[in-house]
C-alpha positions in Angstrom: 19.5 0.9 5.8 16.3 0.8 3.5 14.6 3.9 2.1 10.7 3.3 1.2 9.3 5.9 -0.8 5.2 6.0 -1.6 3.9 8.0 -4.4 0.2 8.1 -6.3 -2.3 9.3 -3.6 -4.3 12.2 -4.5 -8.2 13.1 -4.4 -10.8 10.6 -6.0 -14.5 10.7 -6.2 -16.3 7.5 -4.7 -16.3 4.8 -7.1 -13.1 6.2 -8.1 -9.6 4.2 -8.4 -6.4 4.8 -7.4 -3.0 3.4 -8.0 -0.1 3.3 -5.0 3.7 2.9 -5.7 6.1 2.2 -3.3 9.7 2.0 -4.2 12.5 0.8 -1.8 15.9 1.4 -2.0 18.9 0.4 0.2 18.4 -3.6 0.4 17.9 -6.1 -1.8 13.8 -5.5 -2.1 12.9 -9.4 -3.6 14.1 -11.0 0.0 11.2 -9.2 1.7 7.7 -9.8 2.1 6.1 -6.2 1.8 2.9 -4.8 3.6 0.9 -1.6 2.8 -1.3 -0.3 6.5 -3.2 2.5 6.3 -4.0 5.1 9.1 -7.2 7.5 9.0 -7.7 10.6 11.2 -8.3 9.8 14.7 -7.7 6.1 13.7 -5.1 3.3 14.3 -3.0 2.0 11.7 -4.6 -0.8 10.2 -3.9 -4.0 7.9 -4.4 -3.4 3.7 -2.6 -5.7 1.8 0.7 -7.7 1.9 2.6 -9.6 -0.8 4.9 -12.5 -0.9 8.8 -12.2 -1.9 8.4 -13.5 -5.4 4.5 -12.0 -5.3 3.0 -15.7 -5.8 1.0 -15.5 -2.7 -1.2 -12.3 -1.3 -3.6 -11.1 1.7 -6.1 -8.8 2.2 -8.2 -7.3 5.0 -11.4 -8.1 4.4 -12.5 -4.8 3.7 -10.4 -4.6 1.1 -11.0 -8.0 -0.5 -12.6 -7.7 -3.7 -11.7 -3.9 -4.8 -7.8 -3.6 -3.9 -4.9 -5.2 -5.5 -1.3 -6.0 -4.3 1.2 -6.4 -6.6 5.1 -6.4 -7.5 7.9 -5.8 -9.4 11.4 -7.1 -7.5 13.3 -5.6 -11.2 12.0 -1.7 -10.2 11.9 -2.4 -6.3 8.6 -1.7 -6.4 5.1 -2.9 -4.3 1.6 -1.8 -5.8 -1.4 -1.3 -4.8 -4.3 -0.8 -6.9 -7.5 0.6 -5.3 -10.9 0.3 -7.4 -14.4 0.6 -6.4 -13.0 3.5 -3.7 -15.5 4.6 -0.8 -14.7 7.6 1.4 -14.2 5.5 4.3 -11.1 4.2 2.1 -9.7 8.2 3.2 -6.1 7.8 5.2 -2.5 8.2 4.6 -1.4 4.9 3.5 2.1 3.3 4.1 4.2 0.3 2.8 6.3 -1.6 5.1 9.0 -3.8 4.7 7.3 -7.3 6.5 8.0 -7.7 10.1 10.7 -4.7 10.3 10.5 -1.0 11.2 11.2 0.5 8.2 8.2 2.0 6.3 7.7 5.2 3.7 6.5 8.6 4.7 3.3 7.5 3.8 0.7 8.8 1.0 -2.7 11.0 1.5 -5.7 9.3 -0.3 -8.7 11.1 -0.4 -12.0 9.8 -1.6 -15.0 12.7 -1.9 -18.6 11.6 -1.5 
């Protein structure tokens, strides 16, 4: 079992930045490549960011290209992502997922006010 927990959403203004945490627990965290979606109101749940094991190698979607940052730290068991330049379109619960398996966090509210 793996437990994925998200923290660091809240309400930003546009142009605003926030900073996602997800910390996993349960399985040794540095043999996974590690995703965060994202999933608006009314919306599917969409491609953000994901990171390689040792955090060498990173992709984006293209919206996101440019203004968020993946990152990692396998000693805390933790992914990041850092969101700058945010635009209210950026508004959605956003999740991290361990790559290619079904576990992923509760997810995390960002909000970004125009």
């Amino acid at each position: 079992q793996v437990q994925l927990v998200e923290s660091g959403g809240g309400l930003v203004q546009a142009g605003g930045s926030l900073r996602l945490s997800c910390t996993a627990s349960g399985r040794t965290f540095s043999s996974y490549n590690m995703d965060w979606f994202r999933q608006a109101p009314g919306k599917e749940r969409e491609f953000v960011a994901a990171i390689n094991l040792s955090g060498g190698r990173t992709y984006y979607a293209d919206y996101a290209k440019g203004r968020f940052t993946i990152s990692r730290d396998n000693a805390k068991n933790t992914v990041y992502l850092q969101m700058n330049s945010l635009k209210p379109e950026d508004t959605a619960v956003y999740y991290c997922n361990l790559h290619n398996t079904d576990y992923w966090g509760q997810g995390t509210q960002v909000t970004v006010s125009s």
